[in-house]
Wavefront OBJ file of the C-alpha trace (Angstrom):
o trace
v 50.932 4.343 2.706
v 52.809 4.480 5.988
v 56.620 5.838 5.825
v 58.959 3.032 5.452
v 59.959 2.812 9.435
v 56.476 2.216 10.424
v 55.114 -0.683 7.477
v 56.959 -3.594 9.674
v 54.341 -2.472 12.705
v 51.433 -3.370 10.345
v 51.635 -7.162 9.913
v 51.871 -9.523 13.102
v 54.435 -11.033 13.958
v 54.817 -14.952 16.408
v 55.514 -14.038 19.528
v 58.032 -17.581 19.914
v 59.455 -17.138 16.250
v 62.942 -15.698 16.032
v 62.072 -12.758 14.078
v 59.886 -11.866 17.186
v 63.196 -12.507 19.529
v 65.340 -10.283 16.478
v 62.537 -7.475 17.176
v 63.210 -7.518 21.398
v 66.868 -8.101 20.871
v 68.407 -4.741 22.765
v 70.858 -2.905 20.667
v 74.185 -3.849 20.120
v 75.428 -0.159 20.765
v 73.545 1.964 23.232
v 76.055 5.077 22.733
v 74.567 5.604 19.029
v 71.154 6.823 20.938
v 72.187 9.197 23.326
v 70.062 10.886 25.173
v 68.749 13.961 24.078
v 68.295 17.522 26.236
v 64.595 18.336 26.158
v 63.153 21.816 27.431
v 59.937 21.657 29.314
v 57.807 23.440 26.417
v 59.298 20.851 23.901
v 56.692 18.618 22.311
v 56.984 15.162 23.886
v 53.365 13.615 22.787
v 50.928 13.495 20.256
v 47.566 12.478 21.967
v 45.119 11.958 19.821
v 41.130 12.560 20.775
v 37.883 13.759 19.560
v 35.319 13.423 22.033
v 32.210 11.103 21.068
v 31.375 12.945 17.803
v 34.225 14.808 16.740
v 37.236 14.649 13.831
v 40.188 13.158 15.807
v 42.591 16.066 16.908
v 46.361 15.719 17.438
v 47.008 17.185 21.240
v 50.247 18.623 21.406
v 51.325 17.670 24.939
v 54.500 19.216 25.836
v 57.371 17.917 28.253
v 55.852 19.536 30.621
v 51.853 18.737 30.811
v 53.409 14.827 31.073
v 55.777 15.402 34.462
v 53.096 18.139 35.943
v 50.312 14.531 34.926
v 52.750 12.608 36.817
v 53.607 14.423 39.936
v 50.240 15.241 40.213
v 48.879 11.713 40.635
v 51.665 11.189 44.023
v 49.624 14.332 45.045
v 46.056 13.803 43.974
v 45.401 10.357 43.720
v 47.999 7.382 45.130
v 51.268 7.243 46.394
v 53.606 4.811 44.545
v 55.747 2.023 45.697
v 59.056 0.477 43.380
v 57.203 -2.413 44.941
v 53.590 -1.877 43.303
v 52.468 -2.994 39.968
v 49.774 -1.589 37.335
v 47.673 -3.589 35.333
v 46.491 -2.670 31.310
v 43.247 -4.401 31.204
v 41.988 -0.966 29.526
v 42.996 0.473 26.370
v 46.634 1.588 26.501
v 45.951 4.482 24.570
v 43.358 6.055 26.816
v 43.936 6.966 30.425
v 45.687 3.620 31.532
v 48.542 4.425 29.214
v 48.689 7.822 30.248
v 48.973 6.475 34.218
v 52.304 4.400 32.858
v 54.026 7.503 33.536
v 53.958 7.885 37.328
v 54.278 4.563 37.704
v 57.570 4.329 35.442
v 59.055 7.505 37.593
v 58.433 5.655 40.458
v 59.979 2.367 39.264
v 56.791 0.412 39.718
v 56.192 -2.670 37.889
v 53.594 -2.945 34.850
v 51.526 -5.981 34.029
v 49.924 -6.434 30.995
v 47.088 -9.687 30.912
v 47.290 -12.899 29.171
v 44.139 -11.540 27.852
v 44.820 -8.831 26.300
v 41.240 -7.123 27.644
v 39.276 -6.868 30.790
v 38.598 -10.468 31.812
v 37.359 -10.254 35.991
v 38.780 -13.929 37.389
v 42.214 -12.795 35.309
v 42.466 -9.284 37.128
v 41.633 -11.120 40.455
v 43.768 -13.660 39.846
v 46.759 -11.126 38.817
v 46.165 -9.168 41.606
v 46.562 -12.021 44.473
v 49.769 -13.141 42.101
v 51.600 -9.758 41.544
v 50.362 -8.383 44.723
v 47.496 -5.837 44.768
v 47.294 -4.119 41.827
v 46.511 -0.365 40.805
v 44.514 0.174 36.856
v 42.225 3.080 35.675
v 39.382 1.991 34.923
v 35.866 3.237 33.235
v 32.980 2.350 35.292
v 31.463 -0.311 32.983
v 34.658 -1.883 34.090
v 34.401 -1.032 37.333
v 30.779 -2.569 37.733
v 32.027 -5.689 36.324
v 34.853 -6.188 38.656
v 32.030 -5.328 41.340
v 29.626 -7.832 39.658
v 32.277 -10.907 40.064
v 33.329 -10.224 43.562
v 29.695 -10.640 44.453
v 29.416 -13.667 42.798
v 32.393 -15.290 44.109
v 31.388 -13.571 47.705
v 35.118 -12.032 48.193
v 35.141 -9.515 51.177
v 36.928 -6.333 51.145
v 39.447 -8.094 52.357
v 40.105 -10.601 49.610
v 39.409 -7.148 47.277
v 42.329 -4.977 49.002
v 44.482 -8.481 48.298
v 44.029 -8.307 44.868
v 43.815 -4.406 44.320
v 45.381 -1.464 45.832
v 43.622 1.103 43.699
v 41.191 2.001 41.046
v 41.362 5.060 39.406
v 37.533 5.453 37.131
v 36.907 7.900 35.047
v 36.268 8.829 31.342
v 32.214 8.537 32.103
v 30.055 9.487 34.568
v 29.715 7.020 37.587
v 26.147 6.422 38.931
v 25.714 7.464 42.929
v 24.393 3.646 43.297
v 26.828 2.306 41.566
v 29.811 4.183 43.385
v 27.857 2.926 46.332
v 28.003 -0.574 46.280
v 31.417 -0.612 44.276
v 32.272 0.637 48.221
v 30.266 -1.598 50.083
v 31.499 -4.555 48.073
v 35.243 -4.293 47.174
v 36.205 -1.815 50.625
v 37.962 1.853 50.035
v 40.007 0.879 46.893
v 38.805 3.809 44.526
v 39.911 7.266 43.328
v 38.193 9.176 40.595
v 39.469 11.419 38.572
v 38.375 13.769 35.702
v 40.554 14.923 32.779
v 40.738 15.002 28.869
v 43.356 14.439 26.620
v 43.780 18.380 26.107
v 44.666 18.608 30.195
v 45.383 14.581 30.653
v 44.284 12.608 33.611
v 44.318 16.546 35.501
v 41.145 18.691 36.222
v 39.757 17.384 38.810
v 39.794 14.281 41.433
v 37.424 12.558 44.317
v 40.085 11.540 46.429
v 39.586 8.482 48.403
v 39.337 10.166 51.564
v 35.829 12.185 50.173
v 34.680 8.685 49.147
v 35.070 7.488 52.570
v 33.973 10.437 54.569
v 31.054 8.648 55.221
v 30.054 11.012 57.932
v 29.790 14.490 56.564
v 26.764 16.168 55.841
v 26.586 16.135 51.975
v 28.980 12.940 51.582
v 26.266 11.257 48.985
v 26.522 14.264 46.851
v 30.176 14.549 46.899
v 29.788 10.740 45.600
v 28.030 12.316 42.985
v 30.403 15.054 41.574
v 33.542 14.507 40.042
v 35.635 15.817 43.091
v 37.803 19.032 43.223
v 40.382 20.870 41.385
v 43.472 19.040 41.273
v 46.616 20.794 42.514
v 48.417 22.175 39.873
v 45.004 23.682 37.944
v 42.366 25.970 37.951
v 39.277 25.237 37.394
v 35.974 27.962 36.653
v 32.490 27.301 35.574
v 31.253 30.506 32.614
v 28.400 31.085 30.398
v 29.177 31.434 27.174
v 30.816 34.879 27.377
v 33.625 33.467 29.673
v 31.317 34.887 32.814
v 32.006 33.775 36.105
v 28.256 31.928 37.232
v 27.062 31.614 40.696
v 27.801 28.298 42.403
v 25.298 26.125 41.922
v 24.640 27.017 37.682
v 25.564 25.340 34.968
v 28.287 26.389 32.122
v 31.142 25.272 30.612
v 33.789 23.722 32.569
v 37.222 25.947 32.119
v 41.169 24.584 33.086
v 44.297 26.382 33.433
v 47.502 25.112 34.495
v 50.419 23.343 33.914
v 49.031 19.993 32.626
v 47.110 21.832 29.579
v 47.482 21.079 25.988
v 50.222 23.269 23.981
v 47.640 23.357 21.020
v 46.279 21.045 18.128
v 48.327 19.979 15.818
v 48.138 21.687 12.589
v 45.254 23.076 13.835
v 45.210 26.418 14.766
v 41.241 27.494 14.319
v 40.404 24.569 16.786
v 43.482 25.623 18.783
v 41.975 29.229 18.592
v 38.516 27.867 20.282
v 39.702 25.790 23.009
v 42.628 27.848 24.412
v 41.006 31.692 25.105
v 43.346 34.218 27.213
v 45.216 31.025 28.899
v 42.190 28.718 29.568
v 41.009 25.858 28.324
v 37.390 25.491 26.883
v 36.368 21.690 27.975
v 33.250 21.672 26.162
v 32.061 19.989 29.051
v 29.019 21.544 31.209
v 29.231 21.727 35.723
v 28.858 23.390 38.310
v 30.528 24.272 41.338
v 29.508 23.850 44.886
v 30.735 26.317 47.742
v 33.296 23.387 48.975
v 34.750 23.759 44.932
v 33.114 20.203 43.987
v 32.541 20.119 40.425
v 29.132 18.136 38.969
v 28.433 17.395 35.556
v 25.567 18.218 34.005
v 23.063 18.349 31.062
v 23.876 20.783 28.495
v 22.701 24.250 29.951
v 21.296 27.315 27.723
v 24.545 29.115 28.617
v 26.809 26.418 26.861
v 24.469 25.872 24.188
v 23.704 29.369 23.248
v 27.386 29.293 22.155
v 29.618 32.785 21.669
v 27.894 36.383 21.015
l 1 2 3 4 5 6 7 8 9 10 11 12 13 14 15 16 17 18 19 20 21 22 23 24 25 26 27 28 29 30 31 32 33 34 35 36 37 38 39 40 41 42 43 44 45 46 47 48 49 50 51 52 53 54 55 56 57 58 59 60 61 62 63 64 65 66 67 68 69 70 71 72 73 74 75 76 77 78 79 80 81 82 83 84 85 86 87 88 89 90 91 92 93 94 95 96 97 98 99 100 101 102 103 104 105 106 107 108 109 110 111 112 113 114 115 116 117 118 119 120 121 122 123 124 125 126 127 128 129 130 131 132 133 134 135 136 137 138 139 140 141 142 143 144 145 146 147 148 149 150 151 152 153 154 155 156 157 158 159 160 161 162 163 164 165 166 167 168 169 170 171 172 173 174 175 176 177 178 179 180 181 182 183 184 185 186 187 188 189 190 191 192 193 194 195 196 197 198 199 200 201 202 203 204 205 206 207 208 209 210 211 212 213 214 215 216 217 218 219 220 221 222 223 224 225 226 227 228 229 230 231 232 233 234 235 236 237 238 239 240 241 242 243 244 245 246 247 248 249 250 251 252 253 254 255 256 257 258 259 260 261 262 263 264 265 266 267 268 269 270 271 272 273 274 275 276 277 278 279 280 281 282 283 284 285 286 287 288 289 290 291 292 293 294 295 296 297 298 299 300 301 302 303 304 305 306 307
């Protein structure tokens, strides 16, 4: 049973009823709810995750992993305007949620669709309303917001009118697919690749490699997942925590500022993801010589697991 504050959030309620306009009323008395001093190590979030597979984990994200997440996207991926507005057309509590945050220190606005999901013609539509929009985005979404501007034969033009930027992530984006989101909708994308345990921060393709049409190895760099982001490290090991030559697969390792203080109430799976400061992703790269990360299949050295 849920504790007694939380059993009203389990039934609906009309949004046009009066209860409904009780609910949104604001507080008679805002000087009962002062503000509270928070350090940075303070717990400020439990995000919960567990991979594909996995028993859902409580990450303990501190005060500080959240305002490291959110300066890092004015550095790493967009600047943000008190004029801009982001859209929720993906779950809220997955990476769209998380990207509230910059957008709320930066005063931006916040639309949420009629919808409720990730209807195309409504995000278009939104967009040439509210003024381009910004959303993160996982690439089946991506492809289908690709797949209607084709249809309705927009131009980049009538694309950068209805969106500023999309941030995709969470999966890995085909080379093709990248491609001719870029021929079709103009330079309006950013990727980025983080977990929960180090949110929205290990790495990003910023959209100037996206658009760098003219170096050497530019359809590779389409391919990777982009390079570290600016408050992290990032290192590629077997599975004794080895440094491997670029080029070989291993585990993907994080250390910085935006990583997880821990699971909660779990201290054996805290134990095996954070070793001597860095985080374990689980997940399986390698580096190139420019520090551009690619995923790959599991490799022997990941697989193999500790000796």
């Amino acid at each position: 049973m849920a504790p007694a504050p939380l059993r009203g959030l389990q039934r609906q309620v009309d949004a046009e009823s009066a209860e409904a306009d009780a609910l949104l009323a604001p507080l008679p008395d805002w000087s009962a709810y002062p503000p509270l001093d928070r350090a940075p190590d303070d717990l400020a979030w439990l995000f919960y995750t567990s991979g594909t597979t996995g028993r859902p984990k409580g990450v303990m994200l501190t005060q500080r992993n959240l305002m490291t997440m959110g300066l890092t996207y004015f550095a790493d991926v967009d600047p943000i305007d008190p004029g801009d507005a982001i859209v929720y057309g993906a779950p809220m509590s997955h990476g769209c949620g998380l990207y509230a945050i910059p957008h709320l220190m930066a005063g931006a606005r916040h639309v949420v669709p009629t919808s409720g999901g990730v209807d195309p013609a409504e995000l278009f539509a939104l967009g040439r309303t509210h003024g381009p929009l910004t959303t993160f985005a996982a690439p089946t979404i991506v492809n289908r917001l690709v797949d209607h501007a084709q249809a309705e034969g927009l131009t980049p033009a009538d694309c950068a009118a209805a969106f500023k930027t999309i941030v995709y992530g969470g999966a890995p984006m085909y080379l093709a697919d990248i491609e001719r989101a870029l021929r079709v909708m103009g330079p309006r994308f950013v990727q980025i690749y983080g977990q929960g345990e180090s949110p929205m921060v290990i790495t990003a393709l910023a959209r100037r490699h996206l658009t760098d049409t003219g170096h050497p190895r530019h359809r590779e760099r389409l391919a990777s997942v982009g390079v570290a982001q600016t408050p992290v490290q990032v290192r590629v090991v077997d599975a004794h925590g080895r440094d491997l030559p670029l080029g070989e697969a291993g585990e993907v390792l994080v250390r910085g500022d935006t990583v997880m203080a821990g699971y909660w109430r779990n201290p054996e799976a805290t134990a095996a993801a954070l070793r001597d400061g860095w985080l374990w992703t689980g997940d399986v790269g390698a580096l190139d010589a420019d520090g551009f990360l690619t995923w790959c299949a599991a490799s022997p050295a990941v697989q193999g697991g500790e000796g």
